[in-house]
C-alpha positions in Angstrom: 4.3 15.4 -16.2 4.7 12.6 -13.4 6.6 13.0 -10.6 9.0 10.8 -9.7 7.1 8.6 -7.0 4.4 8.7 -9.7 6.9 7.0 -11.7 7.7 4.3 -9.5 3.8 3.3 -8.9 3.6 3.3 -12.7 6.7 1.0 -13.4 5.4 -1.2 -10.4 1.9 -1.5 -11.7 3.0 -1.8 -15.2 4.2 -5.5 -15.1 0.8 -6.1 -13.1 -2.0 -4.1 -15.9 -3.9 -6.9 -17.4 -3.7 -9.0 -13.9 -6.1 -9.0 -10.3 -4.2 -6.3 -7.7 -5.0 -6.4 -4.5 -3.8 -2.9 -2.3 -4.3 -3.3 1.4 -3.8 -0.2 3.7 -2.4 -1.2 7.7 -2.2 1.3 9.9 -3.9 1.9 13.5 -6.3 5.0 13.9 -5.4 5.7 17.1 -2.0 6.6 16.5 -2.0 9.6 14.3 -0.3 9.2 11.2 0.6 5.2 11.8 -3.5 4.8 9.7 -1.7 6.9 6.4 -2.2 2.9 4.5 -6.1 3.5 5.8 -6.6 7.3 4.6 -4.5 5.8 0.8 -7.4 2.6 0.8 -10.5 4.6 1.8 -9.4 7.3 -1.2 -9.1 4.0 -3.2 -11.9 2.4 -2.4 -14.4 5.0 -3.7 -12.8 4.9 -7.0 -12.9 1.6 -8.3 -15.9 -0.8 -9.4 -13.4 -3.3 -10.9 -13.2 -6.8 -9.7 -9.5 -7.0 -10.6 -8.7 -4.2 -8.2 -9.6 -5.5 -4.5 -8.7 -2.5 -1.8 -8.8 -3.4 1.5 -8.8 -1.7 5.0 -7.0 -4.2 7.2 -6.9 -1.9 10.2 -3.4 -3.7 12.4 -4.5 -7.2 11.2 -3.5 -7.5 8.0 -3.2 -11.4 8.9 -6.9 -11.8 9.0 -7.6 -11.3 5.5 -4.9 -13.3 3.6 -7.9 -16.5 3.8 -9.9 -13.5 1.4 -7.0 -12.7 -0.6 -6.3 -16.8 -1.3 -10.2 -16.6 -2.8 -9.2 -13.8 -4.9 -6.2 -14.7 -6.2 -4.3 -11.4 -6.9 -0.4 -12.0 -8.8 -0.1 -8.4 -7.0 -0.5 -7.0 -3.5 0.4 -3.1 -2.5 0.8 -3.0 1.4 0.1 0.5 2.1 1.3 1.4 5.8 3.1 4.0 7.8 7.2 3.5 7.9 9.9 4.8 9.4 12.7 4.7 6.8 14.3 8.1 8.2 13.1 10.7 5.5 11.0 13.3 5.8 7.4 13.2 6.9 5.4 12.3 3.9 8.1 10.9 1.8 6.7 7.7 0.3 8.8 5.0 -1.5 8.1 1.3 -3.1 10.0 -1.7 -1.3 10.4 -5.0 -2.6 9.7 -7.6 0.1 13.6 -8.2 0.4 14.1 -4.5 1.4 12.5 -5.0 4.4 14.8 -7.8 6.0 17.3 -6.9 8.7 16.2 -3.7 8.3 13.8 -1.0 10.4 11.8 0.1 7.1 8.0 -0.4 8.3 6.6 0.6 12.1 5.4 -3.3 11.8 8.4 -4.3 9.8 8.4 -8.2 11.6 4.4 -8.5 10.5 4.9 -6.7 7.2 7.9 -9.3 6.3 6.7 -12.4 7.7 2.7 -11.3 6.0 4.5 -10.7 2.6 6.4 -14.0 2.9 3.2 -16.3 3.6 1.4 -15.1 0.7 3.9 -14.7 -1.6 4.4 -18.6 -0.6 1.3 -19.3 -0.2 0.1 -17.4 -3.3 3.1 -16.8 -5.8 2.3 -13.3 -5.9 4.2 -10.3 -6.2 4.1 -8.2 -2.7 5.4 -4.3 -2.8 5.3 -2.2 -0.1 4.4 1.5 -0.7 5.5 3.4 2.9 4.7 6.6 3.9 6.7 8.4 6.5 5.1 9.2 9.4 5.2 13.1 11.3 3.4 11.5 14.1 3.0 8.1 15.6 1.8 8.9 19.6 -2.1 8.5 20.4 -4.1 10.2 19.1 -7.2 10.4 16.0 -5.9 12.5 12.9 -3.5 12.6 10.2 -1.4 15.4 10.6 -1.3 17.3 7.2 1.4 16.0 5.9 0.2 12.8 6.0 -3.0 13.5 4.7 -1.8 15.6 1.7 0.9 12.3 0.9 -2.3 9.9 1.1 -4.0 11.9 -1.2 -0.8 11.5 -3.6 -0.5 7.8 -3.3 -4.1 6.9 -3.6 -4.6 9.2 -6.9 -0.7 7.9 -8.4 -2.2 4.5 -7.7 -5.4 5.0 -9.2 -4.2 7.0 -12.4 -2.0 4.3 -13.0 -4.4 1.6 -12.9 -6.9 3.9 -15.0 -3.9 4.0 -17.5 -3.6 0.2 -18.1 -7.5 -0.5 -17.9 -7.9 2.2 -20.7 -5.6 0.6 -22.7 -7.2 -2.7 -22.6 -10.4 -1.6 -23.8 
């Protein structure tokens, strides 16, 4: 039985099964839990030999790969990153782009929102934030455990639903 953020990821990537997806993970690695989007990705990225699923590890530049992501063409992108949305540490929850303005959602909320707006223009794609609350942001190499066990959650609720839809189309 899915759980309910299971749930979510599988509504969200339902509308998206027969289309490219692009998931990027953000975060910073020397800032503790702020690289949760990088642990979610590197899960990701040992699981899929699909050209319609591109995973990237954007580090804090996201910005440097949307000339790739043009190439590829998704009609989805997943930005994966730590957020601040006042729950509890490793909570995770789906935003749509619009949740993000005027609000303090994301640790790079300003980036995030101004990166989903270009290549949604740009690109007339769909762009979903999955956030991950952070335990610990100061300096520091690590995910704290909560973090790690939440990473470990996202990356296999993404990938089982993906597996889901690509079974079906065969």
């Amino acid at each position: 039985m899915m759980d309910e953020f299971e749930l979510n990821v599988y509504h969200l990537l339902a509308a998206h099964a027969c289309s490219k997806i692009a998931i990027l993970g953000i975060g910073n690695e020397l800032r503790s839990d702020d690289a949760v989007g990088l642990a979610v990705v590197d899960r990701l990225s040992s699981f899929f030999d699909d050209p319609s699923v591109v995973v990237l590890n954007c580090q804090n530049s996201p910005e440097n790969f949307t000339g790739y992501l043009k190439r590829v063409k998704p009609t989805c992108v997943v930005l994966v990153d730590a957020a601040d949305f006042g729950a509890l540490p490793g909570d995770a929850h789906i935003f749509q782009l619009n949740d993000l303005e005027g609000s303090s959602v994301s640790t790079h909320k300003a980036s995030l929102l101004a990166l989903g707006e270009y290549l949604h223009t740009e690109m007339n794609c769909n762009i979903f934030v999955i956030g991950i609350q952070p335990a610990n942001c100061d300096f520091g190499d690590g995910l704290s455990p909560v973090a790690r066990r939440t990473s470990v959650t996202v990356a296999d609720s993404i990938r089982t639903a993906i597996n889901r839809f690509r079974a079906k189309e065969d």
